[in-house]
C-alpha positions as CSV (number, residue, x, y, z in Angstrom):
1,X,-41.1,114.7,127.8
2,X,-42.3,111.7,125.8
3,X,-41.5,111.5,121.8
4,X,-44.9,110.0,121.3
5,X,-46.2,113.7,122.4
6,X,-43.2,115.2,120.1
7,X,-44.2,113.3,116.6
8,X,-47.7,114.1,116.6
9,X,-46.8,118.0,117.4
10,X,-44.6,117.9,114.2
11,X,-47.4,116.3,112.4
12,X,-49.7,118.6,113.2
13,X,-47.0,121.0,111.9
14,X,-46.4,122.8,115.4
15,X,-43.0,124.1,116.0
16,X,-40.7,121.8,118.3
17,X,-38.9,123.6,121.1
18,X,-35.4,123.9,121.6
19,X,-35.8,121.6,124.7
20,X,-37.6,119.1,123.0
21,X,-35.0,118.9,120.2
22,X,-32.7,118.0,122.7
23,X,-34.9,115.6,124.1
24,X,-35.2,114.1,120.8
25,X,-31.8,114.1,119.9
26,X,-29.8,113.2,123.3
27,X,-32.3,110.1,123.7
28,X,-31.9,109.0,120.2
29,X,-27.9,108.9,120.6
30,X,-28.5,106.9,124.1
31,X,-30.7,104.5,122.4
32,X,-34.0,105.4,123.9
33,X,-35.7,106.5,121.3
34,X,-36.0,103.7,118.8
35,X,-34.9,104.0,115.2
36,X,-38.6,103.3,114.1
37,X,-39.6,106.7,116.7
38,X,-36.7,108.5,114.6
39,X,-38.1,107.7,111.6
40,X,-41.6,109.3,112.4
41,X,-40.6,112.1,113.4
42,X,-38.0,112.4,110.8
43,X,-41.3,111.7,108.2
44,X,-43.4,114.4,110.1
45,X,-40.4,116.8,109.5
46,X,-40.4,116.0,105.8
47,X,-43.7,116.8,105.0
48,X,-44.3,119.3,107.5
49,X,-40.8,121.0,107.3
50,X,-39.2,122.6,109.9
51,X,-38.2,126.2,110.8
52,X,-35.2,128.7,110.6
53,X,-35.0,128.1,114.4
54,X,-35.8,124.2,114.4
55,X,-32.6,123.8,112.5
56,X,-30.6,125.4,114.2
57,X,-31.6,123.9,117.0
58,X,-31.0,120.4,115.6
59,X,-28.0,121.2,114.0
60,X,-26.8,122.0,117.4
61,X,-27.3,119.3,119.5
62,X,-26.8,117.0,116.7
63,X,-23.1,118.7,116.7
64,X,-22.6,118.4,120.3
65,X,-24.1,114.5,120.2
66,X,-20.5,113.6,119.2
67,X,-22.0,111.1,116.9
Protein backbone atom coordinates (compact mmCIF):
# COMPACT_ATOMS: atom_id res chain seq x y z
CA UNK A 1 0.00 0.00 0.00
CA UNK A 2 1.53 3.33 -0.82
CA UNK A 3 -0.34 6.76 0.46
CA UNK A 4 0.74 8.41 -2.83
CA UNK A 5 -1.82 5.78 -4.52
CA UNK A 6 -4.30 6.57 -1.44
CA UNK A 7 -4.49 10.64 -1.90
CA UNK A 8 -5.08 10.69 -5.42
CA UNK A 9 -8.00 7.93 -4.92
CA UNK A 10 -9.63 10.51 -2.43
CA UNK A 11 -9.12 13.16 -4.90
CA UNK A 12 -10.66 11.60 -7.42
CA UNK A 13 -13.43 11.17 -4.85
CA UNK A 14 -13.22 7.22 -4.73
CA UNK A 15 -14.03 5.60 -1.47
CA UNK A 16 -10.97 4.55 0.77
CA UNK A 17 -11.14 1.05 2.11
CA UNK A 18 -11.19 0.00 5.55
CA UNK A 19 -7.67 -1.50 5.01
CA UNK A 20 -6.40 1.48 3.54
CA UNK A 21 -7.64 3.60 6.45
CA UNK A 22 -5.69 1.64 8.56
CA UNK A 23 -2.81 1.89 6.45
CA UNK A 24 -3.15 5.53 6.57
CA UNK A 25 -3.76 5.89 10.01
CA UNK A 26 -1.26 3.23 11.78
CA UNK A 27 1.63 4.71 9.44
CA UNK A 28 0.81 8.19 10.33
CA UNK A 29 1.02 7.39 14.19
CA UNK A 30 4.53 5.45 13.48
CA UNK A 31 5.82 8.44 11.66
CA UNK A 32 5.87 7.09 8.12
CA UNK A 33 3.60 8.98 6.57
CA UNK A 34 4.75 12.54 6.77
CA UNK A 35 2.67 15.35 8.22
CA UNK A 36 2.73 17.15 4.71
CA UNK A 37 1.23 13.29 3.18
CA UNK A 38 -1.50 13.90 6.12
CA UNK A 39 -2.25 17.01 5.05
CA UNK A 40 -3.21 15.93 1.42
CA UNK A 41 -5.10 13.57 2.11
CA UNK A 42 -6.76 15.26 4.91
CA UNK A 43 -7.38 18.34 1.95
CA UNK A 44 -8.67 15.57 -0.51
CA UNK A 45 -11.19 14.49 2.24
CA UNK A 46 -12.37 18.07 2.68
CA UNK A 47 -13.33 18.77 -0.55
CA UNK A 48 -14.30 15.47 -1.63
CA UNK A 49 -15.91 14.32 1.75
CA UNK A 50 -15.97 11.10 2.99
CA UNK A 51 -18.68 8.40 3.63
CA UNK A 52 -20.94 7.00 6.41
CA UNK A 53 -18.49 3.98 6.26
CA UNK A 54 -15.12 6.02 5.79
CA UNK A 55 -15.81 7.43 9.19
CA UNK A 56 -16.31 4.95 10.82
CA UNK A 57 -13.59 3.43 9.76
CA UNK A 58 -11.34 6.34 10.71
CA UNK A 59 -12.91 6.88 13.75
CA UNK A 60 -11.94 3.47 14.55
CA UNK A 61 -8.46 3.08 14.08
CA UNK A 62 -7.98 6.59 15.07
CA UNK A 63 -9.47 5.23 18.58
CA UNK A 64 -7.35 2.25 18.77
CA UNK A 65 -4.08 4.44 17.64
CA UNK A 66 -3.83 5.33 21.36
CA UNK A 67 -2.90 8.74 20.27
Amino acid sequence: MNILDIIDKKRKKEELTDEEIKYVVNSFVSGEVKDYQMSSLLMAIVINDMTDKEIHSLTKYMVNSGK
